[in-house]
C-alpha positions in Angstrom: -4.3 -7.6 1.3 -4.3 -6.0 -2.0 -3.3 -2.7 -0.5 -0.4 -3.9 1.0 0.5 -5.6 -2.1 0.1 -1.7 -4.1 2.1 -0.7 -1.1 4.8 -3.2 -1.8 4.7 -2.2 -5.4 5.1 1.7 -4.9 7.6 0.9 -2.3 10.1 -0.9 -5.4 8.7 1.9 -7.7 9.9 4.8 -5.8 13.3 2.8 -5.2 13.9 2.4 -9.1 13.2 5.8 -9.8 15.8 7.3 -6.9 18.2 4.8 -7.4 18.3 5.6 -11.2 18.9 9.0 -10.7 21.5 8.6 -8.2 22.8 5.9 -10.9 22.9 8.7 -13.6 23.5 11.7 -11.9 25.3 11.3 -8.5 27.3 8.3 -9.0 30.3 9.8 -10.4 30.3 13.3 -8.3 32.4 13.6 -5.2 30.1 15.3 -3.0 30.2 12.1 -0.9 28.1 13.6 2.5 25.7 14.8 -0.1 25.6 11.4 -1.9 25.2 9.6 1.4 22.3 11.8 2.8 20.8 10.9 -0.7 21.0 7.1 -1.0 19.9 6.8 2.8 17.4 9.3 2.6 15.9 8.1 -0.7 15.5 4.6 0.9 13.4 5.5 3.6 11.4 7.7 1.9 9.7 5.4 -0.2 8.4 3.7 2.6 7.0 6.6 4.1 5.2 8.3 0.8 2.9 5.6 0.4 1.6 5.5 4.1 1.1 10.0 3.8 -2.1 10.6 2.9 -2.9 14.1 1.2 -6.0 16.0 1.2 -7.4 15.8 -2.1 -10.9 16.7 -3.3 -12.6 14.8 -6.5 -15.9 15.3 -7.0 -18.3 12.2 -8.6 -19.0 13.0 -12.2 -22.4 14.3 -11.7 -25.2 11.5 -13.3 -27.8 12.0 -15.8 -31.2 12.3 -14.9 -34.2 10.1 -17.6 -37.4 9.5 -17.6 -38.4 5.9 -17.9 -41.4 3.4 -17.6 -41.3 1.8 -14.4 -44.5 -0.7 -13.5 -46.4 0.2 -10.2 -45.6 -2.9 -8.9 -41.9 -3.6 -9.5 -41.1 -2.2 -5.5 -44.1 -3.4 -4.1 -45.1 -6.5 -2.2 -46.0 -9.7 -2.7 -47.3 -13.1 -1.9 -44.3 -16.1 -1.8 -42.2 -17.6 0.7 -38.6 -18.7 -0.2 -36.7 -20.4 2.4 -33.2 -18.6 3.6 -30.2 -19.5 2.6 -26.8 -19.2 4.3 -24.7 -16.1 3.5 -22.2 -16.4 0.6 -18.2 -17.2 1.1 -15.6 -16.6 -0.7 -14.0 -19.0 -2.1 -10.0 -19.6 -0.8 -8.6 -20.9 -4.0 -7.3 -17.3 -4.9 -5.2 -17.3 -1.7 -3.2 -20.4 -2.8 -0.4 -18.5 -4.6 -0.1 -15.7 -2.3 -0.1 -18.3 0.7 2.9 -19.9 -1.2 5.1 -16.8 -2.2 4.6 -15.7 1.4 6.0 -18.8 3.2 9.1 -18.3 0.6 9.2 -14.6 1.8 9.3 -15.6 5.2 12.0 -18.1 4.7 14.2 -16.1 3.1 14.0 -13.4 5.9 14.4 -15.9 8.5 18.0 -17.2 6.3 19.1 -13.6 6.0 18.2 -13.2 9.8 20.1 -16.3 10.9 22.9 -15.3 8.5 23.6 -11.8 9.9 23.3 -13.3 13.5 26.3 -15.6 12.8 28.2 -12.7 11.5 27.6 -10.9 14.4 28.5 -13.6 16.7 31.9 -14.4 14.4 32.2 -10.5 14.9 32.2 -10.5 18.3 34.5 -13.8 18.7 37.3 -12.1 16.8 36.7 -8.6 19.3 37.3 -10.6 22.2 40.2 -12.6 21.0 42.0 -8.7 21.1 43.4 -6.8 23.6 41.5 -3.2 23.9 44.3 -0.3 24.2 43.3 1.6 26.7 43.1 5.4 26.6 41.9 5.5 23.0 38.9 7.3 21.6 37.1 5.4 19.8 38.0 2.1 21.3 40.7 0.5 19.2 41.4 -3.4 19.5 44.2 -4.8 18.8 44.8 -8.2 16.8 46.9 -10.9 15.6 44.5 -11.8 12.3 45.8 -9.7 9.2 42.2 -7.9 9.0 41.1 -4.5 9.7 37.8 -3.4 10.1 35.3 -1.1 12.7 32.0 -2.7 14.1 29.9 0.3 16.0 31.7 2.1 18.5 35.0 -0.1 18.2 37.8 -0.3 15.7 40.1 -3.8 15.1 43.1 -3.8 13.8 45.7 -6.0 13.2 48.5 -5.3 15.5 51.0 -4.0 12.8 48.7 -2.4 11.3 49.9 1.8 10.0 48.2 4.8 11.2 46.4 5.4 8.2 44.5 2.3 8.6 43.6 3.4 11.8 42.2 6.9 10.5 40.1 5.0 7.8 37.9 3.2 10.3 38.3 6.4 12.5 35.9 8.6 10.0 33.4 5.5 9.9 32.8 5.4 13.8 32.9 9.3 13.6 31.0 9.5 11.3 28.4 7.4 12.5 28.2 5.1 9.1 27.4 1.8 11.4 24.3 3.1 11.4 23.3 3.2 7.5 24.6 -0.3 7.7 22.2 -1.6 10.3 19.5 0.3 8.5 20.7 -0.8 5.0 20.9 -4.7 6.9 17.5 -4.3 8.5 15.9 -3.1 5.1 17.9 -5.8 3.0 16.6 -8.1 5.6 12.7 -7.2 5.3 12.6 -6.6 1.6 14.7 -8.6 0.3 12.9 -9.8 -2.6 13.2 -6.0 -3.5 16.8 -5.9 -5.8 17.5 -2.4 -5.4 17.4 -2.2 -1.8 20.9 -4.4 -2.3 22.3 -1.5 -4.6 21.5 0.9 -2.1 23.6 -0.9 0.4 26.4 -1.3 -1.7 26.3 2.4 -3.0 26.4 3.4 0.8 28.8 1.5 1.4 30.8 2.8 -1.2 30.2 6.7 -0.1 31.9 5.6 3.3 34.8 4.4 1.9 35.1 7.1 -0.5 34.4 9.3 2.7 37.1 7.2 4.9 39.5 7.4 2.1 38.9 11.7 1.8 39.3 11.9 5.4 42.7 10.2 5.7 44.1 12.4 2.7 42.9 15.3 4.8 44.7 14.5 8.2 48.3 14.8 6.2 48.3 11.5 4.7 50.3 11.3 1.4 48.0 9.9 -2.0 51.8 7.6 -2.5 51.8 6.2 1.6 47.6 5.8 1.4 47.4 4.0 -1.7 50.5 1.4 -0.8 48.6 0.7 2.6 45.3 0.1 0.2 47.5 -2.5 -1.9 49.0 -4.2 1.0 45.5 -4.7 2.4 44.4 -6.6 -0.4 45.0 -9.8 1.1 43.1 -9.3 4.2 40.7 -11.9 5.1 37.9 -9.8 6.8 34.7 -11.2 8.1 31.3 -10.6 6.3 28.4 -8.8 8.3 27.5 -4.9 9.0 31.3 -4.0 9.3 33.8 -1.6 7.6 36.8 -2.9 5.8 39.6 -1.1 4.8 40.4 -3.3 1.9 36.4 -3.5 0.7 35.1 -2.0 -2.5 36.6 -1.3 -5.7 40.3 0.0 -5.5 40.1 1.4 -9.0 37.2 3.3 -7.5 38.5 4.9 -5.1 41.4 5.6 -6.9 39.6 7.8 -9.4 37.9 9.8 -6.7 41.0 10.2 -4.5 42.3 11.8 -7.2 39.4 13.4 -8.7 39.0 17.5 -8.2 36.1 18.8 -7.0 33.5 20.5 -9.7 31.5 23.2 -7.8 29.3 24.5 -10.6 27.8 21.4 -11.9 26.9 19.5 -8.0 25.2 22.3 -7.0 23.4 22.2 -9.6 22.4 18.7 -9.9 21.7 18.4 -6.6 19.3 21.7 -6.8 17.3 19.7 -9.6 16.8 16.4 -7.4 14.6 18.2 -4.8 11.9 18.7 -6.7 12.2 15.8 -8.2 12.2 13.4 -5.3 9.5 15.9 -4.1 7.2 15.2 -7.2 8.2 11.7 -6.4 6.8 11.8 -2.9 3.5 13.5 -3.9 3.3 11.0 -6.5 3.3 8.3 -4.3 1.4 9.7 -1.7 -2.1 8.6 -0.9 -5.2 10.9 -1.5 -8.7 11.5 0.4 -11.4 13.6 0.1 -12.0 15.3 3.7 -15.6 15.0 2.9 -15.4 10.9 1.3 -13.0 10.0 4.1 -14.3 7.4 6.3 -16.3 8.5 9.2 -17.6 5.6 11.7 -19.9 7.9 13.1 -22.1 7.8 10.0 -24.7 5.0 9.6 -24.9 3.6 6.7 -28.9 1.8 6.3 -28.7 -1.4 3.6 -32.3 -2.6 2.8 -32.3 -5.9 1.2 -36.0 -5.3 -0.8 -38.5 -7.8 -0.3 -38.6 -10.7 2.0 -40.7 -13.3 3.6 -43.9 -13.4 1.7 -43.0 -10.8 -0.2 -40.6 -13.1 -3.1 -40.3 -9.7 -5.2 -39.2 -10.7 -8.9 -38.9 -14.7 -9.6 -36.9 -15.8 -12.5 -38.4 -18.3 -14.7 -36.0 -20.9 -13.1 -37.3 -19.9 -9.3 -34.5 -17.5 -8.4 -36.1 -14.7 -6.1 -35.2 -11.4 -6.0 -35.5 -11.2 -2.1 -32.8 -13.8 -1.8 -30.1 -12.5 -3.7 -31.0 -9.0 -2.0 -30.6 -10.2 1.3 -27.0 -12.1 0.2 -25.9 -8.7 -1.2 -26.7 -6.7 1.7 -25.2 -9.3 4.0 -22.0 -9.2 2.0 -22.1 -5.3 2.0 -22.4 -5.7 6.0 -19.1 -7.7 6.1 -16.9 -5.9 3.7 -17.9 -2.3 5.2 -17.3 -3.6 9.0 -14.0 -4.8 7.9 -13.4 -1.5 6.5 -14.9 0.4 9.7 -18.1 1.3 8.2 -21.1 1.5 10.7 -23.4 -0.5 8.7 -27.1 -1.3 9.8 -29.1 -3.9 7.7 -32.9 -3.4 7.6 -33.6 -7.6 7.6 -30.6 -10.2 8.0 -33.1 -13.1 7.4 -36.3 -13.8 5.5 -38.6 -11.4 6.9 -41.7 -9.3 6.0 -41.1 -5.8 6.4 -43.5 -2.9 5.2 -42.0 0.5 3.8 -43.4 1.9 7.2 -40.9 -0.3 9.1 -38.3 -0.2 6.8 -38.4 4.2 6.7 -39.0 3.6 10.8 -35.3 1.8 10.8 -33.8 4.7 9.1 -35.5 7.0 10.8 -34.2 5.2 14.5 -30.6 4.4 13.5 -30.4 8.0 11.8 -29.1 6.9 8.8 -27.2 8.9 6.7 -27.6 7.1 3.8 -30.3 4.8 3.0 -29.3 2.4 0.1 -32.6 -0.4 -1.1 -31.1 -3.4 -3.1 -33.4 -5.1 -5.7 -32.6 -7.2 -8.8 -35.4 -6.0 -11.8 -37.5 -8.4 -13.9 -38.9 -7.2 -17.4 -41.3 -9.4 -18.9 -40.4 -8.1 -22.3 -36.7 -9.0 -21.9 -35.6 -5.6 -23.3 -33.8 -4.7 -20.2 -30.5 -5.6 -17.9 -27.9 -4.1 -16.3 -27.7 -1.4 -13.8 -30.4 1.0 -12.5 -30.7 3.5 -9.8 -33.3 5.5 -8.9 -33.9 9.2 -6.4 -36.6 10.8 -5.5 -36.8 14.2 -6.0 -39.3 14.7 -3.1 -36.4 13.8 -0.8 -35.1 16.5 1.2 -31.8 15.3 0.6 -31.9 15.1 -2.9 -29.2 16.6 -3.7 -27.2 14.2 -1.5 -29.3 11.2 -2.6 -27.6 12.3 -6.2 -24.4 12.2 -5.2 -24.6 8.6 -3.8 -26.3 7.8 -6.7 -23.1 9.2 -8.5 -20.4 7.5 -6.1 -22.4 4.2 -7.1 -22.2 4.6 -10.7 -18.8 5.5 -10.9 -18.0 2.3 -8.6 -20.7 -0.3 -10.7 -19.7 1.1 -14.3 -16.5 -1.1 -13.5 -18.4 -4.1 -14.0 -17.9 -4.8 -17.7 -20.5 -7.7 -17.0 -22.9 -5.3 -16.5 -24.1 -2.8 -18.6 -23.4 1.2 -17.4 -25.6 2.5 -14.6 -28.5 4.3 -15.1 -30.0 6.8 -12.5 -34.0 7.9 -13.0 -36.3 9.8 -10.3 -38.7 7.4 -9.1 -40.9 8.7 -6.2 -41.2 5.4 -4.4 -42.2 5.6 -1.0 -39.2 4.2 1.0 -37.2 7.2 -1.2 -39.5 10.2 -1.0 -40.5 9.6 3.0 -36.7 9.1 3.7 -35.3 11.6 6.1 -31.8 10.2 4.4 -30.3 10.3 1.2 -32.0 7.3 -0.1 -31.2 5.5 -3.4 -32.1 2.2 -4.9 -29.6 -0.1 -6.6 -31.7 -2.7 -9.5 -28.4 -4.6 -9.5 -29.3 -6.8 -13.1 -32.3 -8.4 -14.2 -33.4 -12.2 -13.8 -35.2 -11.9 -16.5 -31.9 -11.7 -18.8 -29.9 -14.8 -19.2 -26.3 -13.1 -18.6 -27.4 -10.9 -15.7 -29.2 -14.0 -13.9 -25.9 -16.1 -14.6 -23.2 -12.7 -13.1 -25.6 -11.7 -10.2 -26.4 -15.4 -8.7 -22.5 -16.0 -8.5 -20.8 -15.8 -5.1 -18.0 -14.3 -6.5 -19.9 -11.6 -8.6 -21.7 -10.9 -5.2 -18.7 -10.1 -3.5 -18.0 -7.9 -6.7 -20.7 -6.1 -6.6 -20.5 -5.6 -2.9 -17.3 -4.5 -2.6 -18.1 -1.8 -5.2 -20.7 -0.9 -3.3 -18.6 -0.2 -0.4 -15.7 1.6 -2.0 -18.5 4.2 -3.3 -20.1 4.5 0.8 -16.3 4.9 1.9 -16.5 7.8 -0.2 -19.7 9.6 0.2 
């Protein structure tokens, strides 16, 4: 959900920044085609950019390699039995909001939806109250209403209505400018909490007329006859919906550009210095991947949750075991990652005893390509906390093993609750014998107060595991 919500957001970004330029550079030039493609171009654009993804290659930040003191015993067995508990939930208070502001959403699109189907229906009324002249192309209808206005294919007109009328809503069926409004109405419709997206319609809407009013002057209409039929029109009582009115927009407006000469040095020009602009836009908006991080389901991914069944692993001195909080982690790594289509295998999903033989024998039969141990340390002295990782460099995929190790710690160091990852070789067997590229993950210490407190949270766990993720969807 939070990436449709930074899809939203880019969407409205993308619009601001086209529609500003338009605003400061376009607005006032005649080039009216030009404008139109523009505006209409602009506004689907921005829903496309996000969804393009581009290939993109970033490299982890390549870890430091220490030396440190680690006790034989830390990934080793032991005798306790802890009973199993159920796997952790989020927690649906965080949706409440987001339920709310999407039933208003939804409300407003069904008001807009209803409201555009009476116009259409009102449209359609006043069609068949006229008489169709036959023989016409496009189809002209003829009226008794003083209104004047094209819907699709058809143009209405009142029945006295002068020929120049007739050759405004000519250019908007010729030209096809129904269409931008059903697009412009569709869009409006859909994102309508989205303010811009009504500017855009208006500032089409304005190019047609500006593109109706050019054509007429074009097909030997006088500027004195055109702009008398314009101010007898103003007292036309046209309906509302995707239509084209003769007496709609800003008179004064249209006026100016009637009468405005064409500049051929400066358009070109400006329009020349947009493409690369809405191009940098579009790149900028674009998604990235790495061809070698993208997701591949074919790759197994093997979570071991350390310990298990008699074998407690660290105990904090409130009765916490390490075992427990392993096996919630790796549980909560399994749900994320399937939900993300990641072909996740987890070594134990209870409280079980498993040996290092059996645990390298599961990795070894599901042909993992990563192998990833979760523990939670314990230091009697109380001197350490935070994050540590740990490869072996009798791997033969050590150099692989380094980079998950990498794509971990760049994930993990985003947990200001816990201090920055560490990574140290540590020949353990479940590492060394590994024919993947193994790591373990000491996610905090129960032996310190704060890291006992962030990693026995549900909602740190889900932290912590959706980190984890994000850094296999990479690898």
């Amino acid at each position: 959900m939070n990436g449709f919500i930074l899809y939203l957001l880019k969407v409205v970004l993308f619009h601001c920044i086209c529609y500003l330029v338009y605003w400061i550079v376009l607005r006032k030039s005649n080039y009216f085609s030009l404008n139109r493609t523009y505006l209409l171009g602009t506004l689907l654009l921005a829903f496309i950019a996000p969804l393009v993804t581009l290939p993109l290659i970033i490299l982890p930040a390549e870890q430091v390699i220490r030396d440190i003191n680690i006790s034989a015993g830390q990934f080793l067995e032991a005798d306790s039995n802890y009973a199993t508990n159920s796997p952790v939930q989020a927690s649906n208070e965080d949706f409440a909001v987001f339920d709310i502001a999407v039933i208003v959403y939804f409300v407003g699109v069904l008001m807009l939806l209803l409201r555009s189907a009476l116009s259409i229906r009102l449209i359609l009324r006043i069609k068949r109250r006229g008489i169709e002249n036959q023989g016409t192309s496009p189809t002209v209808i003829t009226i008794k209403e003083p209104m004047s206005f094209s819907f699709v294919n058809a143009i209405v007109l009142q029945d006295s209505a002068s020929h120049p009328v007739f050759l405004h809503e000519k250019c908007h069926v010729v030209g096809k400018h129904w269409l931008d409004l059903f697009i412009t109405e569709v869009v409006c419709t859909f994102c309508w909490i989205n303010p811009i997206v009504w500017l855009y319609r208006k500032s089409l809407k304005q190019q047609h007329e500006y593109l109706a009013d050019d054509y007429v002057l074009h097909h030997g209409v006088s500027q004195e006859e055109y702009l008398t039929c314009l101010l007898n029109s103003l007292f036309y009582t046209d309906p509302v919906g995707p239509v084209h009115k003769f007496n709609s927009q800003s008179l004064k407006q249209r006026i100016t550009m009637m009468t405005k000469e064409k500049f051929i040095r400066y358009p070109k020009l400006a329009y020349i210095s947009i493409v690369p602009i809405v191009a940098l836009l579009f790149l900028s908006f674009s998604g990235t991947k790495d061809p070698e991080n993208s997701i591949d389901t074919t790759k197994v991914f093997v979570i071991d949750a350390g310990h298990g069944g008699n074998d407690a692993g660290a105990i904090s001195r409130t009765g916490i075991t390490e075992k427990q909080i392993a096996l919630d982690l790796a549980r909560l790594v399994h749900e994320i990652g399937k939900a993300k289509g990641l072909n996740i295998q987890l070594t134990r999903t209870g409280d079980e005893t498993l040996s290092f033989k059996e645990r390298l024998a599961f990795s070894s039969e599901r042909k993992g390509e990563v192998f990833l141990s979760l523990h939670i340390g314990f230091d009697a002295k109380g001197t350490r906390k935070g994050i540590g990782m740990y490869v072996s460099e009798e791997n033969i995929k050590y150099e692989e093993s380094k980079r998950v190790a990498s794509l971990l710690s760049n994930e993990l160091s985003g947990i200001r609750e816990l201090s920055h990852p560490e990574l140290a070789t540590f020949n353990a067997f479940v590492l060394k014998q590994n024919p993947a590229a193994s790591a373990i993950l000491e996610v905090g210490y129960l032996s310190d107060e704060q890291d006992l407190k962030f990693v026995t949270d549900p909602k740190s766990q889900r932290k912590i595991a959706e980190k984890i993720v994000s850094a296999l969807t990479k690898y």
